[in-house]
C-alpha positions in Angstrom: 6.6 -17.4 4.9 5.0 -21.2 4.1 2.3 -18.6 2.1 4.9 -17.3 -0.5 7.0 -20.6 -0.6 3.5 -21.5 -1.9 2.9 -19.0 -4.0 6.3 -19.3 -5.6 5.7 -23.3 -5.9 2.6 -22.2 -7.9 4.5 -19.8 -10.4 7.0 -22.4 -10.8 4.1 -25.0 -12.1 2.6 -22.2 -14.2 6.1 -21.2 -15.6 7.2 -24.7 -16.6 3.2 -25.5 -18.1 4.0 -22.8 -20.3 7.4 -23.8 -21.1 6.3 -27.4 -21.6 3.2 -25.9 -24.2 5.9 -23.5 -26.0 8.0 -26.1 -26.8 5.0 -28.5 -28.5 4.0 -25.8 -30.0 7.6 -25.1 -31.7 8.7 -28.3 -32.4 5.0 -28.9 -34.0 2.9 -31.4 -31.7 -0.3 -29.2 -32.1 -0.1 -29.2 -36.2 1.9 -27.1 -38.6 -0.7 -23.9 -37.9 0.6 -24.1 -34.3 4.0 -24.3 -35.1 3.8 -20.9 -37.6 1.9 -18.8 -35.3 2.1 -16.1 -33.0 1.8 -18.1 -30.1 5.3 -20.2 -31.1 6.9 -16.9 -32.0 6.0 -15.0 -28.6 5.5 -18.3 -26.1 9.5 -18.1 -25.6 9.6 -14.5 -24.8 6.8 -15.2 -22.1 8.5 -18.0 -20.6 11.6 -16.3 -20.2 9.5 -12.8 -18.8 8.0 -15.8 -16.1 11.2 -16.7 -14.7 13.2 -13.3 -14.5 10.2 -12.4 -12.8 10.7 -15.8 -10.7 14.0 -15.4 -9.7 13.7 -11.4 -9.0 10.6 -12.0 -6.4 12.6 -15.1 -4.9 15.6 -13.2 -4.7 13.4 -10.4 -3.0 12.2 -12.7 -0.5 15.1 -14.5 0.4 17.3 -11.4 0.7 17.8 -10.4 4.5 16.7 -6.9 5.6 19.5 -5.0 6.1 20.4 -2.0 8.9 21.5 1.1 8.0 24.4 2.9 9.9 24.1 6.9 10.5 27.5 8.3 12.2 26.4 11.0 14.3 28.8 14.1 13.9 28.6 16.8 17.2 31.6 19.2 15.8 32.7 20.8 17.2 31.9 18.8 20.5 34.2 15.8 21.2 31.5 12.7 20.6 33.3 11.1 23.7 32.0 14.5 25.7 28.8 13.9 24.9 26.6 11.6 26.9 23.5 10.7 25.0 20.6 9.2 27.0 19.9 5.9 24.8 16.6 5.5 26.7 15.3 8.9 25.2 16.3 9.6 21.8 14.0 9.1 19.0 13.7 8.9 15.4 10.8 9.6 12.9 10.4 8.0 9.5 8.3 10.0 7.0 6.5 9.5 3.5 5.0 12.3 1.7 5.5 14.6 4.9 3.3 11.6 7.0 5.3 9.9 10.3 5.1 6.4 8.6 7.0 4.9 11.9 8.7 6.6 15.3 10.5 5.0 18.1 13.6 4.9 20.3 16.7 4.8 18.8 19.8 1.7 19.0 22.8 4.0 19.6 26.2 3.1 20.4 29.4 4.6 21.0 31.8 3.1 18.1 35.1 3.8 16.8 34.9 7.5 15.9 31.9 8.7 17.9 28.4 8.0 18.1 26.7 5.8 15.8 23.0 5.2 15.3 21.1 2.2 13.8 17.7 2.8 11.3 15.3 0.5 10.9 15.6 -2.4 8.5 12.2 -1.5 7.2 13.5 2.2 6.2 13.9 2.7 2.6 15.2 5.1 0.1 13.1 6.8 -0.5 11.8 7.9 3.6 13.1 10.9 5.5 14.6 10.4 8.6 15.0 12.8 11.4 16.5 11.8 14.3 15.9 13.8 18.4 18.8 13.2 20.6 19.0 13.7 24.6 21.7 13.7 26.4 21.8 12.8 30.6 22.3 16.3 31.5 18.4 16.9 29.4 20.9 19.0 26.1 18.7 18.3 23.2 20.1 17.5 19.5 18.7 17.1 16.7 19.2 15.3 13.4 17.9 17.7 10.8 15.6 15.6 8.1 18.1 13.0 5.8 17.8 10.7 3.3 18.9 6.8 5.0 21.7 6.7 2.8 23.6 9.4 3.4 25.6 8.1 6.5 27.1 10.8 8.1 24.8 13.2 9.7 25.5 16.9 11.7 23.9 16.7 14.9 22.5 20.5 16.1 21.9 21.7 19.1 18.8 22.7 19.9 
């Protein structure tokens, strides 16, 4: 973290040094040749392009990761009947058709039915499939899904 606080400082310094230079530059300091050339004209446009670009990658940063629910749908089972063992389902994360991360699942038994917990560090674009095991050794499975589409058919297998 101290790494990008310090990489941000030093975008900051670069950003207003440019700022600082712009505005000589427009108001004339360097000469009238300055004032009238490209550098005046475009220098603003650059200084505003270095803090959007600021601001978006300390937004970025600062931002929390967030989890993404998946409500777990066993029609025409009653979720309540079915007694998943939390200790042995699974879910997969895939890129390009390549497992980019696998582990146990955090399930609980919410209003509704089962719901499941991804990853923080899934994103859009991955493909989750989720394996679920009940106590009795029934297996389910979560056919491949996108992470935001929250409510997902469970199929026996």
């Amino acid at each position: 973290m101290k790494e990008r606080v310090m990489l941000l400082l030093a975008f900051l310094a670069v950003t207003v040094l440019t700022a600082i230079v712009v505005l000589f530059a427009n108001i004339g300091i360097f000469g009238e040749a300055v004032r009238t050339s490209d550098f005046a004209k475009w220098g603003l446009g650059a200084v505003i392009a270095e803090i959007v670009g600021a601001t978006v990658t300390a937004l970025k940063w600062t931002l929390p990761p967030y989890d993404i629910k998946v409500n777990l749908d066993f029609s025409p089972e009653n979720p309540i009947d079915v007694d998943l063992d939390v200790d042995k389902c699974t879910y997969e994360i895939r890129e390009a058709g390549k497992i980019v991360e696998q582990g146990r699942m955090d399930l609980a038994l919410a209003h509704g039915g089962w719901q499941s917990t991804l990853p923080s560090t899934v994103k859009p674009k991955h493909v989750v499939r989720l394996n679920l095991t009940e106590r009795s050794g029934k297996k389910w499975e979560v056919r491949p899904f996108y992470p935001l589409a929250t409510t997902q058919k469970a199929n026996e297998m």
